[in-house]
N, C-alpha and C positions, 0 to 999 in steps of 0.2 A: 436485507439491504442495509440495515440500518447497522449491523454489524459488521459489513465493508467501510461504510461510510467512515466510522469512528477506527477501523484499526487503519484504512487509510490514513486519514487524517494520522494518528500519533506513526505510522510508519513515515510519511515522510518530517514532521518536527524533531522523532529522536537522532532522523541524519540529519538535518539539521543542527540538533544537539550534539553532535558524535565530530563531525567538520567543523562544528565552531570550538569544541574542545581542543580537535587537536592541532588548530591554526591559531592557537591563542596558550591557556597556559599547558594543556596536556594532560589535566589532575587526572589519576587512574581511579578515584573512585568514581570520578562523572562516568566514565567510559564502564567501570565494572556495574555502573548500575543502569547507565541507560542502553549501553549494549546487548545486553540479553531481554529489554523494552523490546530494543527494535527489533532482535532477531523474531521476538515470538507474535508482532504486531505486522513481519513479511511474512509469518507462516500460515497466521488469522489471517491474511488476506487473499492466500492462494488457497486456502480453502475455503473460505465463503466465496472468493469466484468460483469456483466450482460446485458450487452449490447453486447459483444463483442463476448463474448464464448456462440454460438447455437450448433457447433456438437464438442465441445471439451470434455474429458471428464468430469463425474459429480463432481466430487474432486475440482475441478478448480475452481467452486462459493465458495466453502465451505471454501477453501483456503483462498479465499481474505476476509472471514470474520475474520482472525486471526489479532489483534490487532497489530499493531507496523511494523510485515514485509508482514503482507499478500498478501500485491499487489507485492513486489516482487515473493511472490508463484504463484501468479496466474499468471505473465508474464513468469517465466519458466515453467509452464504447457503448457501455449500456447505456448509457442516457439517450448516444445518438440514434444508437439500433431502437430502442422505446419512440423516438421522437420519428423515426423515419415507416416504424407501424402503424404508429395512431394518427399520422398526420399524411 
């Protein structure tokens, strides 16, 4: 979990970083350096969801395949599917 949490977390700041690039000055080494951040921080994410969620519901992979905030989707599905077992 803890390694969703964190490529979450930098998956959605390097879009962040990536859309504040290029609505402002464009520099191509922001982009060449955080671009390949963020691709391998949506790739970390669709794989620790898969690792992670076996009886969560089916939404929850499909979730984290959404570009830019996915793994934040898929850690509020778990949270909620966690929250709605134990409670």
């Amino acid at each position: 979990m803890r390694t969703l949490h964190i490529a979450a977390a930098v998956e959605a700041f390097s879009l962040v970083a990536l859309l504040g690039n290029l609505l402002t000055t464009h520099t191509p080494a922001v982009s060449s350096l955080v671009g390949p951040l963020h691709g391998t921080a949506y790739l970390v994410v669709i794989a620790a969801t898969w690792q992670v969620c076996n009886t969560t519901t089916p939404g929850t992979r499909w979730a984290a395949a959404v570009p830019g905030v996915g793994g934040l989707l898929a850690l509020r599905r778990i949270r909620s599917e966690g929250a709605r077992v134990s409670g």
